[in-house]
N, C-alpha and C positions, 0 to 999 in steps of 0.2 A: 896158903896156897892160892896161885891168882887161877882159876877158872877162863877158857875163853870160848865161847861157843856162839858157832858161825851158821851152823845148819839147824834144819827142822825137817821133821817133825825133831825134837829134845827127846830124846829117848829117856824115860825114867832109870834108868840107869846109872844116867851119866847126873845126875841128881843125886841118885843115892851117895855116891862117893862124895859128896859135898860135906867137909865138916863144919863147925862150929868156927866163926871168924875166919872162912874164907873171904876171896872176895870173886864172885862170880860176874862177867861182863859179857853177855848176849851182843851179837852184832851181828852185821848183814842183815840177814829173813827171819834169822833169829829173834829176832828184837818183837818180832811179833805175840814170843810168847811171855813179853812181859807187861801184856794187854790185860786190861781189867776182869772181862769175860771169859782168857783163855782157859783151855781144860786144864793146864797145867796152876792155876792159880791158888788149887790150895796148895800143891807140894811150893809155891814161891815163898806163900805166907808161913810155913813151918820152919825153911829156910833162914824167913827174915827173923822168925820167935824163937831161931836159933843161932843169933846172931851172925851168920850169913849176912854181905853187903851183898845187894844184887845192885848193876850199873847195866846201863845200855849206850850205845855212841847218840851221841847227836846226830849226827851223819848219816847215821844208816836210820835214825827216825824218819830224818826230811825225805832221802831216797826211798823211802816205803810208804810216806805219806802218811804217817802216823804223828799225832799231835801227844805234847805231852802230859795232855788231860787225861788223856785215854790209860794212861800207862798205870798198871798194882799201885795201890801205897806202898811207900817205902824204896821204891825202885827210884834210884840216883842215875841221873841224865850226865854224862862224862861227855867232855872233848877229847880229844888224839894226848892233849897233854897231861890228862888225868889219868889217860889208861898209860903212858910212859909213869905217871909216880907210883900207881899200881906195881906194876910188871918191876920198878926200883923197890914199893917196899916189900914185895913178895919173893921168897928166895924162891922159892918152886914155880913154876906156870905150866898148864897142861893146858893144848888147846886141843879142841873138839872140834871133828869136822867130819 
């Protein structure tokens, strides 16, 4: 299932539902919580130790001024044409907003 989440705060919730080989992509203000220091950083890393892909746009990095040093390990940097081959190899997509 493709994940897409646009808002914040990320409501732990919307985490829980995340299974094993999703593929979850944070964008907009979003993208913030896929910062090294965010609160949410350990449910990211349990995510990714659960083979969860987390992605964020390019796009909404530069638009938030966030570099992609900053960003968890493990968290993959996507253009518009990587979340199109997502959203293709994913039958399901549920967006969060």
């Amino acid at each position: 299932m493709l994940h897409l989440i646009g808002r914040t705060p990320v409501d732990c919730a919307i985490l829980e539902r995340i299974d094993s080989g999703d593929d979850v992509v944070f964008q907009q203000v979003a993208v913030w919580s896929a910062l090294k220091g965010h609160a949410l950083r350990g449910q990211l890393r349990r995510l990714l130790e659960n083979n969860s892909r987390l992605h964020v746009l390019r796009d909404d990095l530069l638009a938030n001024g966030i570099e992609v040093e900053q960003l968890q390990a493990g968290v993959e940097v996507i253009d518009y044409s990587g979340l199109v081959e997502l959203a293709v190899a994913n039958k399901v997509c549920k967006t969060w907003r």
